[in-house]
C-alpha positions in Angstrom: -14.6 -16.6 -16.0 -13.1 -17.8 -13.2 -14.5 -17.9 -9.5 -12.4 -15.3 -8.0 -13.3 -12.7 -11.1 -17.0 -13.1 -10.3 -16.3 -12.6 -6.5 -14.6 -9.4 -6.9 -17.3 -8.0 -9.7 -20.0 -9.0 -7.3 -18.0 -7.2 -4.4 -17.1 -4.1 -6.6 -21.1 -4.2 -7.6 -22.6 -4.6 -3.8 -19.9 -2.1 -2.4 -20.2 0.8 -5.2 -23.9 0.4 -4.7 -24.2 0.3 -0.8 -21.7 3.7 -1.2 -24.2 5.4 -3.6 -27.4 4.5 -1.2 -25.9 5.9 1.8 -24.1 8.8 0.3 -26.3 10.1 -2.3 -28.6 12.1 -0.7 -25.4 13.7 2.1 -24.1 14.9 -1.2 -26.7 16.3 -3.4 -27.6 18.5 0.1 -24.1 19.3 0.5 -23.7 20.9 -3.1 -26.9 22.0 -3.5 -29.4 21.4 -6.9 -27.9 23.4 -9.2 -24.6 22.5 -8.5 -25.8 18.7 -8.8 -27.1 18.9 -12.2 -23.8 19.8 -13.3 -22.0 16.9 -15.0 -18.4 17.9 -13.1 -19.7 17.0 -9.8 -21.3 13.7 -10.7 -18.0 12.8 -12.5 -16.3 13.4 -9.0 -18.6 11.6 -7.1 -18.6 8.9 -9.1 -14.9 8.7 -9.1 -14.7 8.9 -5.7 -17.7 5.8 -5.3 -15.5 4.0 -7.8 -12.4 4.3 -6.0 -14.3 3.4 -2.6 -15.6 0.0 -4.7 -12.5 -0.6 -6.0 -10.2 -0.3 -2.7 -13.0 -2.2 -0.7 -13.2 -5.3 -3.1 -9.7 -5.3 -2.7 -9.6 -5.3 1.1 -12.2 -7.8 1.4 -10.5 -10.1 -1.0 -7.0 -9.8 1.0 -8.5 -10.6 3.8 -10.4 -13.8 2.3 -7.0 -14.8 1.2 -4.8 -13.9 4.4 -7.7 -16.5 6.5 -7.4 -18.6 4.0 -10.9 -18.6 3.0 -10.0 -17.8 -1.0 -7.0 -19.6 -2.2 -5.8 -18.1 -5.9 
């Protein structure tokens, strides 16, 4: 695999799981316990930690390229 595929994994990783441990607990409190349990709300919130992961990978990589840091 090339360089820049296990920079963005790693990104997609460290971001998704920074989002999770600063987010988990906001969330579980905000829909309650028994909502929580429900598999429909974990689907959205892992969605939404995947989309976070995803876009900031993507922004941190554009900018790694646009200083000329990365070159691909």
């Amino acid at each position: 695999m090339e360089l820049i595929g296990i920079i963005a994994i790693s990104l997609f990783l460290i971001i998704t799981f920074l989002f999770w441990r600063f987010t988990k607990d906001h969330f579980r409190q905000e829909y309650g316990q028994k909502r929580w349990k429900k598999w429909v709300t974990r689907t959205f919130y892992w969605q939404g930690a995947i989309f976070v992961g995803t876009g900031g990978a993507f922004l941190i990589l554009f900018i790694l390229k646009w200083t000329n840091v990365l070159t691909f």
